[in-house]
N, C-alpha and C positions, 0 to 999 in steps of 0.2 A: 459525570465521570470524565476525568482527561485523561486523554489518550496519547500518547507517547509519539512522536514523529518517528519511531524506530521500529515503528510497528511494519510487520511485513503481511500478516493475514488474520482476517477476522472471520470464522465461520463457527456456526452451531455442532455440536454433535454433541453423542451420548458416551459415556463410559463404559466398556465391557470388562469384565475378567475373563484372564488369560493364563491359564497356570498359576504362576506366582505375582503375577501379575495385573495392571490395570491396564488399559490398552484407549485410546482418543484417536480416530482413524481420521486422517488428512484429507479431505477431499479431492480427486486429482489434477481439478483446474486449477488449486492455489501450486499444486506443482511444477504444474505446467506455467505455470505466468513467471516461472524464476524468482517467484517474493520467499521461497523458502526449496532448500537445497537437501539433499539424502542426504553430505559429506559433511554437515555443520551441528552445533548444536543449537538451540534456541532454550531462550524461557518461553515455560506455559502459563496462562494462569488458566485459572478456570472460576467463573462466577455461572450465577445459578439463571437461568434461562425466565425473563419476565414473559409471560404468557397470558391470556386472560381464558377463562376455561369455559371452554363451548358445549363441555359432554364429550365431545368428538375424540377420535384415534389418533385424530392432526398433532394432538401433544407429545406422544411418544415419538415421533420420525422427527432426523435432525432438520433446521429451520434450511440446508441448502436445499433438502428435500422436499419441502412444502414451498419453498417460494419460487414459482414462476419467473418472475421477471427479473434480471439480472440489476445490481446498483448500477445508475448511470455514471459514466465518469466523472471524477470532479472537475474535468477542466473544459473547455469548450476553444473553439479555432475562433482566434483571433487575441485571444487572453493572454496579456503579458503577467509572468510573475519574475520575482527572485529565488532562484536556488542556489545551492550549494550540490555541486556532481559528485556523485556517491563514489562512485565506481566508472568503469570502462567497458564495458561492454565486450562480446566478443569479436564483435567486427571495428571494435576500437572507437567505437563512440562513447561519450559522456551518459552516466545512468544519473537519473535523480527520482525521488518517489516524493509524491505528496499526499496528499488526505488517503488515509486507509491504503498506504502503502503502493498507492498507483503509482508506475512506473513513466517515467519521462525521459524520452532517447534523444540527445544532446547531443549533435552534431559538433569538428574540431574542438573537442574543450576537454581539458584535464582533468585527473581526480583533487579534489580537494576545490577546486577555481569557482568562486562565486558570480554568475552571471547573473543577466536580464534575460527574461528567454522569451520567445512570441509562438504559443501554438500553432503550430501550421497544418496538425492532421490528428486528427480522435479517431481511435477506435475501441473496441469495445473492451481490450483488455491494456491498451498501452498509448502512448499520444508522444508526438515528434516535433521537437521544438528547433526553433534555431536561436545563435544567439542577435541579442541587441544590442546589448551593453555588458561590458565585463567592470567589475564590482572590487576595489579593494575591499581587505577583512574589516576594515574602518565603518563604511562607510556600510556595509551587509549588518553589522552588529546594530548598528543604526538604525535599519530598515527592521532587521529579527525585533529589536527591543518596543521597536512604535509598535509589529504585527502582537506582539508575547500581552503587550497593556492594554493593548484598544479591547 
């Protein structure tokens, strides 16, 4: 399956009814990480949860709930990549997200401005880059299209 760069959170849950209603309850750390807002709308989708069946209860609770161990970030300190800054942050830094919508805090850089960036700090829910190299739109399309083929 591919997965869309515009992706902001990926988590398990169940469906209830609600009155008139179907109701998918948001977990509160995707809340809390800022990858999805109260004031916005989003698309859902919903596909069918692959599981392998144990007998167990483990299959009714949602998968945030059974799983232990958090994803590790995708990036690690010292990892140079190319992005494009999403947005601005509220203290006025550069936002960019990558795989599974992890969040990357980009020091002096605009919205829209394609950089080189060098991780300098992981943490468990967000990682702090600075820049390298700033990137015309030329030259990023170049870089996206080798990343889009290989």
């Amino acid at each position: 399956m591919e997965i869309p760069p515009q992706l902001r959170c990926l988590f398990s849950g169940t469906v209830e009814e609600r009155a008139d209603s179907y109701v998918i309850e948001v977990p509160a750390d995707e809340i809390q990480l800022n990858n999805v807002r109260l004031d916005k709308s989003y698309r859902v989708g919903i596909l069918p949860e692959t599981t392998q069946s144990n007998g167990g209860d483990n299959e009714t609770q949602p998968r945030h709930e059974r799983d232990h161990a958090a994803p590790t970030p995708p990036v690690d300190e010292g990892e140079t990549r190319t992005v494009e800054i999403e947005d601005i942050g509220d203290q006025g830094d550069g936002v960019t997200r990558v795989e599974r919508g992890f969040v990357v805090i980009v020091p002096e850089t605009e919205q829209g401005e394609r950089v080189v960036v060098e991780v300098t700090d992981v943490r468990e829910n967000v990682a702090f880059a600075t820049v390298v190299d700033r990137v015309s739109y030329y030259q990023f399309s170049v870089i996206w299209s080798k990343f889009v083929t290989s």
